[in-house]
C-alpha positions in Angstrom: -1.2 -43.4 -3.5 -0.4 -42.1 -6.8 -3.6 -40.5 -7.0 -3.9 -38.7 -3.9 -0.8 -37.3 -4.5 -1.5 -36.0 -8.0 -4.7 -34.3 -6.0 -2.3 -33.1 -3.2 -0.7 -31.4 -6.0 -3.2 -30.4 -7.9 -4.9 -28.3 -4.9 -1.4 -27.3 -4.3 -0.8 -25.4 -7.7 -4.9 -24.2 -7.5 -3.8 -22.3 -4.7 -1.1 -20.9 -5.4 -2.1 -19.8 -8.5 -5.3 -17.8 -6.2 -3.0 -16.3 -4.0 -0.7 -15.2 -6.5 -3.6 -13.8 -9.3 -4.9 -12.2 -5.9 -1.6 -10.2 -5.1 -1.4 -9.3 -8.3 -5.2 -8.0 -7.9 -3.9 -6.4 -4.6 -0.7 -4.6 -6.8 -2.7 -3.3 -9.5 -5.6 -1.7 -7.3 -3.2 -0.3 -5.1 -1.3 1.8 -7.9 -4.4 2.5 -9.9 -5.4 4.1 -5.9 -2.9 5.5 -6.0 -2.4 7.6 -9.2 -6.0 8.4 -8.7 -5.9 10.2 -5.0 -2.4 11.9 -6.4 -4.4 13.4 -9.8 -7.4 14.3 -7.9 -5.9 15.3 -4.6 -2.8 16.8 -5.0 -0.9 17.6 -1.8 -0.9 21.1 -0.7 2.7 22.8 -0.6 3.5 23.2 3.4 4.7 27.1 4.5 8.2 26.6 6.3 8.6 28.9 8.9 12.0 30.4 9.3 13.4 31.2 12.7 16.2 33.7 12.3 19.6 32.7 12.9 20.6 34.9 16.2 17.5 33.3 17.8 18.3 29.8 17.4 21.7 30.0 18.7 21.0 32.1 21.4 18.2 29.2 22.4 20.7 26.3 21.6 23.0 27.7 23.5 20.7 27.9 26.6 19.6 24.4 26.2 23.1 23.0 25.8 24.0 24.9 28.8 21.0 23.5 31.0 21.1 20.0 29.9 24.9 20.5 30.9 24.4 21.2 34.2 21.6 18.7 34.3 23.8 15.8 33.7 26.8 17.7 36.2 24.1 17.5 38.8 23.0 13.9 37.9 26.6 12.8 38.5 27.5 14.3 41.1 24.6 12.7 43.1 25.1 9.2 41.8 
């Protein structure tokens, strides 16, 4: 009994020991990926594009005001 449990635990550490030296595989290769794809490919800076000011109120007014009656008309039906 002794003996098969002493294999039992022996297997046990083995493979522990594969799974963890493979995570740690896993870890490495990911950053080394990483610092890699961020040397050679850089991202590209994204052009924002402003709305002016009187033109987004002017919209979010309209919308507030349509989903107002929206939900006036929804409860007065149900």
């Amino acid at each position: 009994m002794t003996e098969l449990m002493s294999s039992g635990i022996e297997l046990m550490f083995a493979g522990m020991g594969i799974v963890f030296l493979f995570l740690t595989m896993l870890v490495v290769v990911i950053n080394v990926m990483s610092g890699l794809i961020q040397r050679y490919l850089p991202e590209e800076p994204t052009l924002s594009i402003s709305i002016p000011v009187s033109q987004s109120t002017a919209t979010d007014k309209n919308y507030i005001a349509a989903i107002t009656a929206a939900v006036h008309q929804y409860r007065s039906t149900h």
